[in-house]
N, C-alpha and C positions, 0 to 999 in steps of 0.2 A: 575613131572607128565607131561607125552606127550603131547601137544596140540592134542583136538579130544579125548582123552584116557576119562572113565568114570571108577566111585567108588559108590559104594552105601555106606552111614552113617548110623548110630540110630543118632538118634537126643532126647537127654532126657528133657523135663523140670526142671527145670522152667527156668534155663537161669538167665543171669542178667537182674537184676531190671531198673538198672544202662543206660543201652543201650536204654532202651524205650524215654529216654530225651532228646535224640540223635536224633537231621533232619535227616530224610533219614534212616531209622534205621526198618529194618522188623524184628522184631522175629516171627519163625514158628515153630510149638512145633508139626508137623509130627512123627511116627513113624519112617518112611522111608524117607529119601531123595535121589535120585539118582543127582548127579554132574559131569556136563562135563565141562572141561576146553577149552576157546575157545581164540583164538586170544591174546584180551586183554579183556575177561568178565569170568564171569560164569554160565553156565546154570543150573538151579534149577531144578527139576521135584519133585514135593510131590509124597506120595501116594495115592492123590487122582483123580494126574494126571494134575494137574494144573501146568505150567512151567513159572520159574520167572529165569529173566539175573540181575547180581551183578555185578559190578564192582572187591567188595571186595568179600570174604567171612569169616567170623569170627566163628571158632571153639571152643565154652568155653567147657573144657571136665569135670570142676568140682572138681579141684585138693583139698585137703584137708591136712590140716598140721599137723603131729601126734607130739607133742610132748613127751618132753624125763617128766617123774614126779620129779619136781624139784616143791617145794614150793614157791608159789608166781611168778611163772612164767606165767600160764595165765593172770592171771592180769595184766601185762608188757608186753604180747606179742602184737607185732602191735605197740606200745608207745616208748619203749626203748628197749624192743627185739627184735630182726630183725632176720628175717631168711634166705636172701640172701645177700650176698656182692655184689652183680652185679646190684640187684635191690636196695638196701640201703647202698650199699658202699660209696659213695660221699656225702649220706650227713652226716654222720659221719667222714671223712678224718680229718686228723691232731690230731681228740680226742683219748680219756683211750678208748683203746675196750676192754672189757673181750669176751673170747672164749670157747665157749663150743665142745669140743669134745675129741670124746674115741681114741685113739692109731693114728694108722698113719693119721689119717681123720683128726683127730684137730691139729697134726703137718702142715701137705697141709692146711690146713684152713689160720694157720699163714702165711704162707708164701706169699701166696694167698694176702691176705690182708696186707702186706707189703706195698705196692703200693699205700694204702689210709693210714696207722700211721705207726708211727714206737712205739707205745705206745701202744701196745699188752700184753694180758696176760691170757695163754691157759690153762682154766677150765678144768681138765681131769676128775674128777668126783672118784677120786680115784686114787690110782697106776697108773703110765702111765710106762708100758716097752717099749724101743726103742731100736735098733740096735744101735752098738756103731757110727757107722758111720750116722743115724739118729740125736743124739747125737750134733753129731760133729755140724751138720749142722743147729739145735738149736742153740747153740751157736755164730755160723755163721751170724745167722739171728739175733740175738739178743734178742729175745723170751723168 
């Protein structure tokens, strides 16, 4: 974004709960907000015309995690199911990871996560067909 350049949002409630406990911390549950980027701040505008400067600005968009229907897996989501390597990657390193994914996505998963064990073990959920040269580089990986 240009310095000076403006974007109108929706802004939806309710927002985290989380963030109210937080110094310094405005949730505004506007329909509209228009946002200009300045210098080093940010310019607020609601739509009721009231304008507030941030330093920060924080965007929760609401993201939602669909799982795949595997028995007993809500119940372990969040505990010992993890759904990002990047976000929970380190603190599993060195342990058994089991893997879930369908065809080439839980191969790139493996490999991916090479970097935190080498004690992998990729859940296909059925048949997994691969290219021979997929394959190869399963084996490669040690997977």
């Amino acid at each position: 974004m240009k310095v000076g350049s403006q974007v109108e949002i929706s802004v939806r409630p309710p927002g985290s709960s989380e963030m109210m406990f937080r110094p310094r911390v405005l949730k505004i549950e506007p329909n509209r907000v228009r946002v200009s980027k300045r210098d080093e701040s940010f310019e607020l505008t609601l739509e009721s015309g009231t304008e507030l400067e941030a330093r920060r600005l924080l965007l929760a968009t609401g993201v939602i995690d669909e799982l795949p229907a595997i028995a007993g897996l809500q119940e372990l989501w969040g505990v010992s199911t993890l759904h990002c390597p990047y976000c929970h990657g380190w603190e599993v390193q060195d342990e058994l990871i089991a893997l879930y994914g369908k065809g080439q996505v839980g191969f790139y998963l493996c490999v991916l996560l090479k970097g935190w064990s080498d004690d992998l073990v990729l859940c296909t959920d059925g048949p997994a067909y691969y290219a021979m040269s997929t394959l190869g580089d399963i084996e490669a990986n040690d997977v």
